[in-house]
C-alpha positions as CSV (number, residue, x, y, z in Angstrom):
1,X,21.8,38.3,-10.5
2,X,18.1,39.1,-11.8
3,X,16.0,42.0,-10.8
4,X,13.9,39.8,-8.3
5,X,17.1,38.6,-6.7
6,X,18.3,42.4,-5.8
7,X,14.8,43.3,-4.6
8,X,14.0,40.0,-2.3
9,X,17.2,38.1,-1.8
10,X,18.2,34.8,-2.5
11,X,15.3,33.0,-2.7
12,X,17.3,29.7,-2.1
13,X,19.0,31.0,1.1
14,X,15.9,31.8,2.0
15,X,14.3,28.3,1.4
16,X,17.2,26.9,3.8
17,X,17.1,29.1,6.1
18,X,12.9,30.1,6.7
19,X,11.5,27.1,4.8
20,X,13.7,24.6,6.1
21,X,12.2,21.3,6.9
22,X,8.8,21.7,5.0
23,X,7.8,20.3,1.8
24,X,8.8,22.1,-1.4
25,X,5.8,23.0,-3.7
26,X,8.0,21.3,-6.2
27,X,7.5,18.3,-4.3
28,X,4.0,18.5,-3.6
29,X,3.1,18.9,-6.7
30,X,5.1,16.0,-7.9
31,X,3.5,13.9,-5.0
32,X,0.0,15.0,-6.5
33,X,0.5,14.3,-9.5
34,X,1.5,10.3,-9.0
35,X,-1.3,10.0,-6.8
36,X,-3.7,11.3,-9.3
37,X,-1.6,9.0,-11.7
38,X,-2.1,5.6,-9.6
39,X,-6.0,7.0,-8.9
40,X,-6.7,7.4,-13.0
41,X,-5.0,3.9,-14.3
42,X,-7.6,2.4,-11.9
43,X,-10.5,4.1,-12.7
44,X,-9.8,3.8,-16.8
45,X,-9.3,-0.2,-15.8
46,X,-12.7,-0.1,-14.7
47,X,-14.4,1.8,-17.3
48,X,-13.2,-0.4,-19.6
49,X,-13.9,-3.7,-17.2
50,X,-17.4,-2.4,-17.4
51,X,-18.0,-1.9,-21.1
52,X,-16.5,-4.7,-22.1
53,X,-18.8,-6.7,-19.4
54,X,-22.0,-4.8,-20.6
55,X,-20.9,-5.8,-24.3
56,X,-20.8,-8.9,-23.1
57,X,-24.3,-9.2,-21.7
58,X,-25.9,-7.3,-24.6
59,X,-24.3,-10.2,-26.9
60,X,-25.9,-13.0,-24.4
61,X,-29.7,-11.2,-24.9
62,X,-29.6,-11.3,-28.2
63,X,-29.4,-15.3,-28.0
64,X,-27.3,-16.1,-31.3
65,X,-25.4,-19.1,-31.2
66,X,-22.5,-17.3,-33.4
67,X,-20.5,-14.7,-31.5
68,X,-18.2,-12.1,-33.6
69,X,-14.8,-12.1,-32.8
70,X,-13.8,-9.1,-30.4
């Protein structure tokens, strides 16, 4: 038994007993962090949608008949 644990009490009887039915802050911040996952593989999609599409269109305006593999 730790120092923190004789001063406080069990913190994990305490999370059953006090805390019970609410969300852990080990679960929230696992929630966060695959929404923030899901939300960053979209946005890097696009980025990369985008430059490849403005690649693209600078490759059209400069009107050579030859384009470069990519």
């Amino acid at each position: 038994m730790g120092f923190l644990d004789r001063l406080l009490g069990n913190d994990h009887e305490r999370a059953k007993t006090r805390y019970a039915g609410r969300e852990s802050a080990t679960e929230s911040a696992a929630r966060a962090r695959s929404a923030s996952h899901r939300r960053s593989g979209a946005t890097r999609a696009d980025r990369k949608g985008q430059a490849w599409d403005a690649k693209d269109r600078a490759q059209d305006k400069r009107g050579t008949w030859y384009r470069a593999a990519r």
